[in-house]
Structures are given as C-alpha cells and as structure tokens.
C-alpha positions, 0 to 999 in steps of 0.5 A: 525293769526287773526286781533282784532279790537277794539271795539268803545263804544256807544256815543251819541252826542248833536245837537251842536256837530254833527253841529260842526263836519258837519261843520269841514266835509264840509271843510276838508272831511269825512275822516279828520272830521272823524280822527279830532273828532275820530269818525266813517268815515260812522257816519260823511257821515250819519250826513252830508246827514241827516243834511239837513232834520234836523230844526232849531226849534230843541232844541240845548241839544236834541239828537233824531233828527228825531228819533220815528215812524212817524205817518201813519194817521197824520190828525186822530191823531191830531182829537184824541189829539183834542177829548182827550183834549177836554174830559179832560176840 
C-alpha cells in the first residue's frame, strides 16, 4: 500500500508574518510554531536561523529578503551606476 502525501501549495509571507512566527518559535519551539501557524517545521527553523542577518531598514509589506544575486565586484558596480547617472544629466 502505498502512503499519499499531501501536497502544501506554494505561499509567500510578508516580513510581519515571518517575525511573528520567529517570535511564537523562540517561545514555544519549531515543532509547536510549526503546528500553530500550519507551516512547515524546516521552513520555521530556516526563518528563525536567517532572521538574525535580516535588517530593520527592510520594508515591512516586502517579501524578498535578501533574495537576488549579490554583486561580485560591489566597488565597480557602484562606479558604474556613478558613470551612468552622471552620462544621463
């Protein structure tokens, strides 16, 4: 006999609700944060350890928290946009 699993559907949740839930986890554990918000038990651990890289300057509606390719040559890239603004006036 074979088991079927559900199959959650994709969700993305805002900055509030992730530090809401980091908070209910800090509390009460992953395990029950997980059960109390019908969330994913490894989802919950993953925000907890990456919340403390995230900013307080970070928009509180945004979604994307340190999402995107990091830049390899930060310094080049910030001449460029420089170079490019400067071109445009």
């Amino acid at each position: 006999m074979v088991r079927q699993v559900a199959k959650r559907s994709r969700n993305s949740y805002s900055v509030e609700q992730k530090k809401e839930v980091i908070i209910y986890a800090k509390e009460h554990g992953w395990n029950k944060a997980a059960r109390h918000f019908n969330l994913d038990k490894t989802m919950v651990g993953c925000w907890v350890n990456t919340s403390t890289s995230w900013t307080a300057e970070v928009n509180k509606k945004s979604k994307w928290i340190d999402s995107g390719r990091k830049a390899f040559f930060p310094k080049a890239e910030e001449k460029l946009y420089t170079w490019v603004i400067e071109q445009r006036k």
